[in-house]
C-alpha positions in Angstrom: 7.0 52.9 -11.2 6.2 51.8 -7.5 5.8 55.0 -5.3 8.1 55.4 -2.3 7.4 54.7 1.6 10.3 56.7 3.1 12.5 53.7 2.6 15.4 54.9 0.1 14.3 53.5 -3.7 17.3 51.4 -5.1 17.9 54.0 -8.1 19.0 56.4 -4.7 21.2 54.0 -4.2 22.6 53.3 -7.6 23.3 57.1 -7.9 25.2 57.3 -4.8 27.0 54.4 -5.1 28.0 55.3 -8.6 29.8 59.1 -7.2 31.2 57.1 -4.4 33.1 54.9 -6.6 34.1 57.9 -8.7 36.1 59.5 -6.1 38.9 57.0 -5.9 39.2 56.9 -9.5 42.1 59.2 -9.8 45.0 56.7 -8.8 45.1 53.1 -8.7 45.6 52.0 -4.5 46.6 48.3 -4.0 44.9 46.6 -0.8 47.2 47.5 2.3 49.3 44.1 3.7 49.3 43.1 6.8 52.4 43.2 9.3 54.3 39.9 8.8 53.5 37.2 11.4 50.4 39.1 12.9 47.0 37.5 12.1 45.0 39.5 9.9 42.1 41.0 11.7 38.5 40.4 9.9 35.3 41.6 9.7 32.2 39.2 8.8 29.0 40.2 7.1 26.1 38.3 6.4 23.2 38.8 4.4 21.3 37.8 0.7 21.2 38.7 -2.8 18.2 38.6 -5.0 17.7 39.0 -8.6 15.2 38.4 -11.5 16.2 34.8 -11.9 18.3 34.1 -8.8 18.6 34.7 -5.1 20.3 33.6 -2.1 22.4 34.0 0.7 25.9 35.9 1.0 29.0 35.6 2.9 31.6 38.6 3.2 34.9 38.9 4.7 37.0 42.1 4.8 40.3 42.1 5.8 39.9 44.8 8.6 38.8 44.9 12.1 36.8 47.7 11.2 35.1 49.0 8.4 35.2 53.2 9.0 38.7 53.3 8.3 40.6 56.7 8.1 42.6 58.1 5.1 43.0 56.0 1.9 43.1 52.4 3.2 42.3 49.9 1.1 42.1 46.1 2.4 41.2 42.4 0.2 37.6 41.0 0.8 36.6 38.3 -0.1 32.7 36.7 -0.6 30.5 33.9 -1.5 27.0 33.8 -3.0 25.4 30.9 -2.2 22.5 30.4 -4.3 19.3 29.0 -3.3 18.5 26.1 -5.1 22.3 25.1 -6.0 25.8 26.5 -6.9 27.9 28.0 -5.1 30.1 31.5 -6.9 33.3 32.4 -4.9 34.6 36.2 -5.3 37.1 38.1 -4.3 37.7 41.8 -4.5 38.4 45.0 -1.9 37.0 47.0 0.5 37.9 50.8 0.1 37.8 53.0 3.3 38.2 56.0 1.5 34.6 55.7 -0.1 33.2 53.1 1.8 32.7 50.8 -1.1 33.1 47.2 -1.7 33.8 45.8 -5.3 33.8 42.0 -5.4 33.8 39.5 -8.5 34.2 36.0 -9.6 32.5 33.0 -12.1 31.5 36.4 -14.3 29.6 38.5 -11.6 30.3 41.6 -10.4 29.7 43.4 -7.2 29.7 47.1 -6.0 28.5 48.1 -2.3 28.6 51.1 -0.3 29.0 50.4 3.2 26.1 52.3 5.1 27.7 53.3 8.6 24.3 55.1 9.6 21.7 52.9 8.1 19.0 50.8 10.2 19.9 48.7 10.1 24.2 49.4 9.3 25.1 47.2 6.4 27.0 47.3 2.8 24.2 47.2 0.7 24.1 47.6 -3.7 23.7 45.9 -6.7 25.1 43.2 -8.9 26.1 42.0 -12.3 25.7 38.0 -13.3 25.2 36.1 -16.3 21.1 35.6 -14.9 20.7 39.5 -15.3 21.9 40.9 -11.7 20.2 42.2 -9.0 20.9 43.4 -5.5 22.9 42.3 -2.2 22.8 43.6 1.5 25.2 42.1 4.0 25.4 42.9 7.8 28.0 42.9 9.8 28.3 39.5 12.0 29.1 35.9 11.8 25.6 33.4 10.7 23.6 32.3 12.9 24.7 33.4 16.0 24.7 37.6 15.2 22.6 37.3 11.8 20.3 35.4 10.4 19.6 34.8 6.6 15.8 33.8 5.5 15.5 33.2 1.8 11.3 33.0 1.8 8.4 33.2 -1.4 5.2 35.0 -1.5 1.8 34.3 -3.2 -1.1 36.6 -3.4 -4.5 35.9 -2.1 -5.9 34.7 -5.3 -2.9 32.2 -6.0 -2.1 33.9 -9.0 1.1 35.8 -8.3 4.3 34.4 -6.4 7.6 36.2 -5.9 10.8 36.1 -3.6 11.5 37.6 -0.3 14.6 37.3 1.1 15.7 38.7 4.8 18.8 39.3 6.7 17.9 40.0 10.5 20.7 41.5 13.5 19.7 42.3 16.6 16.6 44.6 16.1 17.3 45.2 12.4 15.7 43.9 9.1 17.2 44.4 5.4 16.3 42.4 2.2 14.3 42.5 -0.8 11.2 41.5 -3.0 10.7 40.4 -6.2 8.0 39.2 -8.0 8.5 36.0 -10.4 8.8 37.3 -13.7 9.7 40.7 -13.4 13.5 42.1 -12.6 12.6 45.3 -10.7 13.9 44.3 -7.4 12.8 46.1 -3.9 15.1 46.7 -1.2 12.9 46.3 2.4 13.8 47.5 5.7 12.3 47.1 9.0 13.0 45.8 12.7 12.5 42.6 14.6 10.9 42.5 18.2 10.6 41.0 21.2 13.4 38.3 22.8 11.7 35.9 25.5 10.5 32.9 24.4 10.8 31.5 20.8 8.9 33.8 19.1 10.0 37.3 17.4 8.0 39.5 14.9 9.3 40.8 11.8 8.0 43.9 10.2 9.5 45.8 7.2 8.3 48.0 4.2 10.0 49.0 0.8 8.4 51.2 -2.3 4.7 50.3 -1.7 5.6 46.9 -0.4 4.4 46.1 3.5 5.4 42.7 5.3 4.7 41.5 8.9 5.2 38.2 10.6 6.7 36.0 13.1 10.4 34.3 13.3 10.3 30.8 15.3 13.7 31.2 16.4 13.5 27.2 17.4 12.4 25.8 14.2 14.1 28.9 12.0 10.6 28.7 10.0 9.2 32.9 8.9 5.9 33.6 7.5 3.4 36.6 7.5 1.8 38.5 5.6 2.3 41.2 2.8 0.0 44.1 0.9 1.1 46.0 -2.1 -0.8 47.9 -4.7 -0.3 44.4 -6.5 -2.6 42.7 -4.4 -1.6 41.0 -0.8 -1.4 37.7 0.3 1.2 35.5 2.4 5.0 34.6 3.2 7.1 32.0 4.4 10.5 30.8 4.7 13.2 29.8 6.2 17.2 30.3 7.1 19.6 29.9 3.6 21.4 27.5 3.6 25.3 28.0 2.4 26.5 26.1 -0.4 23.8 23.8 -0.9 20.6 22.8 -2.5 18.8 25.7 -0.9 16.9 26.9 2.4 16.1 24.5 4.9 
């Protein structure tokens, strides 16, 4: 077991997600329609999913203008998981107000979200269910590539002997993704922030359960890399943006 940094460990946030989901459970609430001939407002998230055997970048739409809703509102969503690599799995689901949770599935996976108003930085962040195993997804609120960005990036340690997968979302001053390392299926959930604005340059820095990453984002070129130290050993990083239904990142 890795030791936490002050970043919430995903088991936190299996267990809250899990009594979130409860609470609705008592009647069944179909999504709520929208008035006939007005266009449906929508909110966008962006963000990644990575897993044991899979990772990626993810598209959400929710059929509100906002996602604190009051009382029991429940609205259609809708989401796509490109994977990088190659394939493309479409889903659709809802967005629940009344717990904050978003429930998504398609092509035989499964996702379940809580929407964190107060997080750094705010996203819908949980895990999911696939036929490769599962793993976990964050999406922030925005439209790619002008209000978030989506880096799916590798690491190897020093000694060349141990690789994994990195994958970022970054908006505004915020960083949230996760590490994995090849071979293994415990997946870490990363937060951080992103600096400066003049010029083409920003840094990246973020941490999850034991697991420290810096670098710099070329915001001309889209190319990320840095470095990384765990008790695992430390080495280097580098990536760059997800693509969306194609053969990978860029």
């Amino acid at each position: 077991m890795r030791a936490g940094t002050g970043v919430a460990p995903p088991v936190a946030l299996s267990v809250a997600l899990s009594l979130a989901l409860v609470v609705g459970c008592g009647k069944k609430r179909e999504p709520t329609a929208p008035t006939p001939g007005a266009p449906t407002p929508q909110t966008q998230l962006t963000g990644v999913f990575v897993g044991g055997l899979e990772n990626g970048l993810l598209d959400v739409t929710i059929d509100t203008g906002f996602l604190a809703m009051p009382g029991d509102t429940v609205v259609s969503a809708s989401g796509v998981m490109s994977k990088d690599g190659g394939g493309v799995v479409n889903l659709t689901g809802t967005y629940d107000a009344a717990t904050d949770s978003l429930r998504l599935s398609g092509q035989g996976y499964e996702l379940a979200g809580l929407y964190l108003d107060g997080g750094v930085p705010p996203r819908v962040e949980g895990r999911y269910a696939s036929p490769a195993g599962g793993g976990m997804f964050t999406a922030l609120p925005g439209r790619r590539p002008s209000a978030v960005h989506a880096f799916c990036a590798t690491y190897e340690d020093s000694a060349a002997t141990m690789w994994g997968t990195l994958n970022l979302a970054v908006a505004g001053n915020g960083v949230a993704g996760f590490e994995v390392e090849d071979g293994d299926t415990a997946v870490v959930a990363v937060q951080g922030t992103a600096a400066g604005t003049a010029g083409t340059t920003r840094s990246l820095a973020f941490a999850g359960s034991e697991f420290i990453g810096s670098g710099s984002w070329n915001t001309s070129t889209g190319h990320v890399a840095g470095v990384w130290a765990s008790p695992r050993g430390n080495g280097v990083w580098s990536g760059d943006p997800c693509l969306a239904g194609t053969t990978g990142s860029e």
